[in-house]
LUMLUMTI-594585 format. One record per residue: residue in one letter; x, y, z of N, C-alpha, C in turn. Coordinates in nm, 4 decimals, always signed. Atoms other than C-alpha are relative to their C-alpha. Layout:
N
{A {X Y Z} {X Y Z} {X Y Z}}
...
END
This chain:
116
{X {+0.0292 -0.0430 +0.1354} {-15.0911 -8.0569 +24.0824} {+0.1206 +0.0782 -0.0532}}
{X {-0.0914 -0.1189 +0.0274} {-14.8242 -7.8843 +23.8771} {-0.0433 +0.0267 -0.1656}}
{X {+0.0143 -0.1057 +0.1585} {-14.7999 -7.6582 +23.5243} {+0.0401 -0.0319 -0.0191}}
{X {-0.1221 +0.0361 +0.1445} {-14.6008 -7.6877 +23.2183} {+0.1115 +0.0883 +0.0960}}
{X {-0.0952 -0.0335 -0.0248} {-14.3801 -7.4146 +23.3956} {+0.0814 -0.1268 +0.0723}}
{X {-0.0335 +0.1029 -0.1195} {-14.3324 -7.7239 +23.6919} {+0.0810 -0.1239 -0.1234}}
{X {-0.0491 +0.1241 +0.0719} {-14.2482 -7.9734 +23.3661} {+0.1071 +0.0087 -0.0336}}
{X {-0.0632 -0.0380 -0.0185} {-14.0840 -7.7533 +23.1836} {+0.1873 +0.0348 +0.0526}}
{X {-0.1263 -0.0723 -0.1019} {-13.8098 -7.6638 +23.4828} {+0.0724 -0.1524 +0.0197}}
{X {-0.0747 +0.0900 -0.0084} {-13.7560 -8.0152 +23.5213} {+0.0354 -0.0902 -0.1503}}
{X {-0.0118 +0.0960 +0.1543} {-13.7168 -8.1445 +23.1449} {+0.1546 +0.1281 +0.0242}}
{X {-0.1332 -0.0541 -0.0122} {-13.4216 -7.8238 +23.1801} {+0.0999 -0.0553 +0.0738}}
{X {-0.0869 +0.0911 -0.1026} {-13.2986 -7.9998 +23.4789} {+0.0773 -0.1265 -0.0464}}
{X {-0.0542 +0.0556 +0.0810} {-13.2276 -8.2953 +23.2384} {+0.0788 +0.0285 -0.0934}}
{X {-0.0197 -0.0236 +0.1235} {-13.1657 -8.1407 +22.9610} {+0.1810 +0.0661 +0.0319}}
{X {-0.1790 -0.0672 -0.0132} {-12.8355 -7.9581 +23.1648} {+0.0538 -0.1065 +0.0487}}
{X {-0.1028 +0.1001 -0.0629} {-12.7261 -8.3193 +23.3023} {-0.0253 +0.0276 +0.1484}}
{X {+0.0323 -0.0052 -0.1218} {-12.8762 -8.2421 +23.6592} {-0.0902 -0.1068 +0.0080}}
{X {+0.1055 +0.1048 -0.0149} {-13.1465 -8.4933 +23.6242} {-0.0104 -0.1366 -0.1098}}
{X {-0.0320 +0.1105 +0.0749} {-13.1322 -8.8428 +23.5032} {-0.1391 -0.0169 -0.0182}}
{X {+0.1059 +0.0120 +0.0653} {-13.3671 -8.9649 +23.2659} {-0.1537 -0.0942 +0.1136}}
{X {+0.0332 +0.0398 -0.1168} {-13.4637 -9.2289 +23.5518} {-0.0888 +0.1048 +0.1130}}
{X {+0.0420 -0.1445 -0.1052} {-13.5137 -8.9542 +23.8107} {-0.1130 +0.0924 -0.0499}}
{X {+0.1411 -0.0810 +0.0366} {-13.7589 -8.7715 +23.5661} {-0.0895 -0.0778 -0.0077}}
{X {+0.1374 +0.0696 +0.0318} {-13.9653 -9.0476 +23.4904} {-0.0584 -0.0362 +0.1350}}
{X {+0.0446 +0.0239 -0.1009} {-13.9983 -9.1503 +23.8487} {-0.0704 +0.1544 +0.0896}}
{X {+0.0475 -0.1969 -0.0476} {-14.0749 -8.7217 +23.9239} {-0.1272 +0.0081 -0.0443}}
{X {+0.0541 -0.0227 +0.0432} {-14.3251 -8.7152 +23.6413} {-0.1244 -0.1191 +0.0110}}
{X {+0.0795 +0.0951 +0.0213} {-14.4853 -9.0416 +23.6645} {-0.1718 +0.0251 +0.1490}}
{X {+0.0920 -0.0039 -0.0483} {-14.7480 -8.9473 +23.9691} {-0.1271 +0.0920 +0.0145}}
{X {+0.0502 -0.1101 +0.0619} {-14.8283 -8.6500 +23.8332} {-0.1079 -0.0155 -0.1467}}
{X {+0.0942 +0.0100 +0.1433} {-15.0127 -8.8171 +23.4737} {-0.1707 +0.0775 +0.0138}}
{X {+0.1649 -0.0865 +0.0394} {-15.3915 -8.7011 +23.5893} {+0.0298 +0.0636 +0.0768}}
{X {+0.0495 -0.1644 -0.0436} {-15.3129 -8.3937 +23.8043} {+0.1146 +0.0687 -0.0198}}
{X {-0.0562 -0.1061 +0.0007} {-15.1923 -8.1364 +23.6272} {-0.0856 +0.1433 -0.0578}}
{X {+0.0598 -0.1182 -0.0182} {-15.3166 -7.7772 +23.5807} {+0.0521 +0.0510 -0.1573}}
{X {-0.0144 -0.1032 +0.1140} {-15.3747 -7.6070 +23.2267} {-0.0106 -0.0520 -0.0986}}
{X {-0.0043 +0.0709 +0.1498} {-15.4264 -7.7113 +22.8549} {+0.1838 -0.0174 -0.0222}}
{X {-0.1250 +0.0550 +0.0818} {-15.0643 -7.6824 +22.7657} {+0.0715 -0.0919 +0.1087}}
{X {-0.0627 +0.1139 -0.1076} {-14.9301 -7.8636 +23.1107} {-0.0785 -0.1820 -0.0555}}
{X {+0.0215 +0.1310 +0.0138} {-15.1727 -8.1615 +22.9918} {+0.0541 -0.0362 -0.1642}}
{X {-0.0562 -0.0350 +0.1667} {-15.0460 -8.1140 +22.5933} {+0.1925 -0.0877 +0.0368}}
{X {-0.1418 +0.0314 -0.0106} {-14.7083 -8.1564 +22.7675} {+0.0391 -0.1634 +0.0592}}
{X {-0.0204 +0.1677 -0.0638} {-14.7697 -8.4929 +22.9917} {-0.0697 -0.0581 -0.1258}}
{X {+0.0094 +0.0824 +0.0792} {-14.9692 -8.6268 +22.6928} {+0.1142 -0.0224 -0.0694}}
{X {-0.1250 -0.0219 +0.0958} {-14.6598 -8.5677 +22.4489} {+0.1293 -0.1212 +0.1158}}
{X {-0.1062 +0.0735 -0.0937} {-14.4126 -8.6974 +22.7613} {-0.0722 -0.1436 -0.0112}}
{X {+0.0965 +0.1501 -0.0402} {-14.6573 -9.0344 +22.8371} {+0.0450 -0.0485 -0.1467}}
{X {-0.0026 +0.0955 +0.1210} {-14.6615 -9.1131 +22.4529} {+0.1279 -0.0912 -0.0210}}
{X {-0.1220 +0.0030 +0.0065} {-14.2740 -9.0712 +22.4367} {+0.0438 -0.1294 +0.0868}}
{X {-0.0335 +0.0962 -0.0765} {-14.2502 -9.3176 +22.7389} {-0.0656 -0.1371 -0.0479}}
{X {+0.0329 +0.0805 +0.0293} {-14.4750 -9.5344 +22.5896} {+0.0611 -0.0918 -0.1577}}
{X {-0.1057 +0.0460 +0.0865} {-14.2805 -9.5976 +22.2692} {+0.1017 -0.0119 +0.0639}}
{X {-0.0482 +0.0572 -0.0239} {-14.0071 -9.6651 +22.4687} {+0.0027 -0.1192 +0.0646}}
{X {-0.0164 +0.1451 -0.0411} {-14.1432 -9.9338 +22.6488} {-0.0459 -0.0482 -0.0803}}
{X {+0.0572 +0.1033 +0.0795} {-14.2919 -10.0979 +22.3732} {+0.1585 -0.0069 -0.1137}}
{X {-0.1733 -0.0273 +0.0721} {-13.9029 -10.0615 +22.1938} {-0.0051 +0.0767 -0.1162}}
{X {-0.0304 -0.0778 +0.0742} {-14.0009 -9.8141 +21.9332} {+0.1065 +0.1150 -0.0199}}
{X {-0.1480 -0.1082 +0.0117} {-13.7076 -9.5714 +22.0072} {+0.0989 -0.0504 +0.1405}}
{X {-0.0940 +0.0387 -0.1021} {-13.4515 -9.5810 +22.2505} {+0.0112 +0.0783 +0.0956}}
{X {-0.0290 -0.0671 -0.0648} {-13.3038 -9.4211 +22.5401} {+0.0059 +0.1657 -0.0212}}
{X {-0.0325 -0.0650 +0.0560} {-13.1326 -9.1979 +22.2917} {-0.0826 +0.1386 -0.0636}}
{X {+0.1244 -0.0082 +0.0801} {-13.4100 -9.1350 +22.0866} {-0.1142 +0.1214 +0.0993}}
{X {+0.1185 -0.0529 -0.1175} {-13.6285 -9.0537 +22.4104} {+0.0482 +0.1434 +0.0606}}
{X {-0.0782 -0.0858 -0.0305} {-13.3793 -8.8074 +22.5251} {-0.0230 +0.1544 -0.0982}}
{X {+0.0073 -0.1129 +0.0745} {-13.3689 -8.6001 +22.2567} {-0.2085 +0.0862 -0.0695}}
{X {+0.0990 -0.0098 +0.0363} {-13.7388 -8.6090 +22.1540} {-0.0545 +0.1016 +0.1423}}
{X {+0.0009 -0.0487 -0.1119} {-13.7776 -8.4820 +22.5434} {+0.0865 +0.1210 -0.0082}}
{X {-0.0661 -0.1161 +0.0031} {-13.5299 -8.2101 +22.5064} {-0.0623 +0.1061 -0.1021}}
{X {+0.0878 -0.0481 +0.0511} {-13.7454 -8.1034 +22.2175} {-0.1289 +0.0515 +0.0966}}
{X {+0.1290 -0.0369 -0.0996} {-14.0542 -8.0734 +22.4773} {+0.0619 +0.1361 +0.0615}}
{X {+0.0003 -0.0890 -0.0651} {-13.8573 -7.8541 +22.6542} {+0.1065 +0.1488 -0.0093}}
{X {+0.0235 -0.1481 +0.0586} {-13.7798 -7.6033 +22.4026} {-0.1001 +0.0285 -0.0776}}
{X {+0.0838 -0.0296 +0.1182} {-14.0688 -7.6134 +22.2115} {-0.0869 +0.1115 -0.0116}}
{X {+0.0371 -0.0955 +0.0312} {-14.1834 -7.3088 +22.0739} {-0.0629 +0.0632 -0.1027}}
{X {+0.0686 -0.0634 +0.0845} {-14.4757 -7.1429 +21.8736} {+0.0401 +0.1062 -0.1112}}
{X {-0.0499 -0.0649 +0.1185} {-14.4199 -7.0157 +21.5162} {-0.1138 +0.0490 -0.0939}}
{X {+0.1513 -0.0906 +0.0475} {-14.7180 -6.7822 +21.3571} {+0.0969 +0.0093 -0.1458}}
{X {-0.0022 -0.0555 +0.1411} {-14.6641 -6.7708 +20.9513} {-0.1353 -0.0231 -0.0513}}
{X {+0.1159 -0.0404 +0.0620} {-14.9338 -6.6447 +20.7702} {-0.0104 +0.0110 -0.1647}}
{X {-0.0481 -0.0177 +0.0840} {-15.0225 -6.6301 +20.4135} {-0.1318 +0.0616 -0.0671}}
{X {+0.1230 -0.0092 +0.0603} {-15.2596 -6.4362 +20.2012} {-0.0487 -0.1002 -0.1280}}
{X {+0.0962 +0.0955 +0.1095} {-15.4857 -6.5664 +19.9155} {+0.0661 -0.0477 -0.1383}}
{X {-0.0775 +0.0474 +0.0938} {-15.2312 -6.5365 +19.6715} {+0.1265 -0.0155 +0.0201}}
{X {-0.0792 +0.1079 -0.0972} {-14.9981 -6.7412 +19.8972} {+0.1418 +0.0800 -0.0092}}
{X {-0.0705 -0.0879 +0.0390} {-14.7877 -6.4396 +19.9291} {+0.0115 +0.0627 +0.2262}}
{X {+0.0225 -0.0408 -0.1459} {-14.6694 -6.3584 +20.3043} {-0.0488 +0.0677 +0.0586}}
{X {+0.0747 -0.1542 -0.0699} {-14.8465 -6.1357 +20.5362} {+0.0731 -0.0160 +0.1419}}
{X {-0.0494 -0.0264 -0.1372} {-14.7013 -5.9511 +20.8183} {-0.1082 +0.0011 +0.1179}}
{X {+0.1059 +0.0202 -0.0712} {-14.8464 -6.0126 +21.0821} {+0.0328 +0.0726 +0.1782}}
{X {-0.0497 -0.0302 -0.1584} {-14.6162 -5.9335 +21.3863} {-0.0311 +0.0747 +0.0572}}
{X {+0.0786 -0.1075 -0.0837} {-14.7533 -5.5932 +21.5094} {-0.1052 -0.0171 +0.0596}}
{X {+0.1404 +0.0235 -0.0176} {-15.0763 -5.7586 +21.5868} {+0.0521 -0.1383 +0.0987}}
{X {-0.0083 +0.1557 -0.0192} {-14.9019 -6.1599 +21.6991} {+0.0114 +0.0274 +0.2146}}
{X {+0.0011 -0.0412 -0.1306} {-14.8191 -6.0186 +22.1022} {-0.1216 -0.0853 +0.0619}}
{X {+0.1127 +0.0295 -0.1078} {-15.1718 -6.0738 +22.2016} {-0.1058 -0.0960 -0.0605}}
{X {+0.0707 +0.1064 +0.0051} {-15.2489 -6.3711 +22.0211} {+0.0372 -0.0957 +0.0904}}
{X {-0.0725 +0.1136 -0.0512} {-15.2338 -6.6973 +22.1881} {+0.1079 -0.0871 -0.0581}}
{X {-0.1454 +0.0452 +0.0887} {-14.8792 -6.8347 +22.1138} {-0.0598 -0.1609 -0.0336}}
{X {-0.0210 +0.1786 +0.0799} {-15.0329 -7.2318 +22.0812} {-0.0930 -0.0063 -0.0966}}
{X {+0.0680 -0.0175 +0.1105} {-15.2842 -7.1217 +21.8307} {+0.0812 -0.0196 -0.1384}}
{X {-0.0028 -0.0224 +0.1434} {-15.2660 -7.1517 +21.4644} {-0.0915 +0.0973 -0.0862}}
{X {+0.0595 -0.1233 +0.0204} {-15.3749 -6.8265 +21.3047} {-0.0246 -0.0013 -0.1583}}
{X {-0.0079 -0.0408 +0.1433} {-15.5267 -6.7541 +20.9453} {-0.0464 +0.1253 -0.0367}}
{X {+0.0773 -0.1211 +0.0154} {-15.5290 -6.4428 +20.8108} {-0.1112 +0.0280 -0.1641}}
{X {+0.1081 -0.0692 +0.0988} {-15.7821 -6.2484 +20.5712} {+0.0203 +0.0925 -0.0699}}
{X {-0.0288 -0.1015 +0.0383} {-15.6210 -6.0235 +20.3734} {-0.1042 +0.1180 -0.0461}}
{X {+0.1163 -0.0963 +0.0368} {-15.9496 -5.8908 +20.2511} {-0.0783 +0.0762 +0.1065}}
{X {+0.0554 -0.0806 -0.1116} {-16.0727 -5.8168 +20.6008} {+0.0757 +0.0649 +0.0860}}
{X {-0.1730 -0.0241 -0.0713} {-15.7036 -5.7560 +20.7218} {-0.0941 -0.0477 +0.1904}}
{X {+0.0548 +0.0685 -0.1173} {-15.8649 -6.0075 +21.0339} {+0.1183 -0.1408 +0.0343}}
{X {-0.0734 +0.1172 -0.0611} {-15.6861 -6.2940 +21.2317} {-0.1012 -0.0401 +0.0737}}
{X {+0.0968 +0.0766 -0.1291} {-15.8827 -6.5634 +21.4253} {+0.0412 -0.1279 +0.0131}}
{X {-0.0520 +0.0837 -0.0436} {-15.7675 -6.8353 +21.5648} {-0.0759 -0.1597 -0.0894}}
{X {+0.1576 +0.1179 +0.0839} {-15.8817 -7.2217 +21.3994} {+0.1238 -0.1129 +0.0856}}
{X {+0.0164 +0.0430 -0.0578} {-15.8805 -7.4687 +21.6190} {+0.1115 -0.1396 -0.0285}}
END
């Protein structure tokens, strides 16, 4: 079984020219149903699709490469906006949300809750 950290470490491993694209797919490929965590399976769905447009010839090598190097910086971005679509700060409070959430706030209740 491995995590997103386990995916992750090896999409970096590519991503610095240590690991050929080959070499990951044959790493990642026995791993499709056991892995551990919502975002580790978020991450092999996203990888699987990627492989699957390439074998059907929707993108390329190229294409696959970079879309994959995306996976393995991808990173959660919290903007918020009140009612009269006017920014709200939010950061003093964002710490101990969950970073893969999407958050709306309430300016009237000054509340955050997560939506699905």
């Amino acid at each position: 079984m491995i995590n997103a950290a386990d995916i992750r470490q090896k999409l970096a491993l590519m991503a610095h020219d240590r690991l050929s694209l080959n070499e990951f797919e044959r790493w990642v490929d026995p791993y499709v149903w056991d892995v551990d965590g919502a975002d580790a399976q978020d991450l092999m769905d996203s990888i699987q699709l990627l492989f699957s447009e390439r074998n059907d010839g929707c993108i390329g090598a190229d294409d696959l490469r970079k879309a994959l190097f995306g996976l393995y910086s991808d990173m959660s971005i919290a903007v918020a906006f009140g009612a009269d679509f006017a920014p709200v700060v939010v950061r003093d409070r964002i710490a101990a949300l969950r970073p893969s959430a999407y958050y709306l706030v309430n300016p009237q209740v000054d509340a955050l809750r997560a939506v699905a």
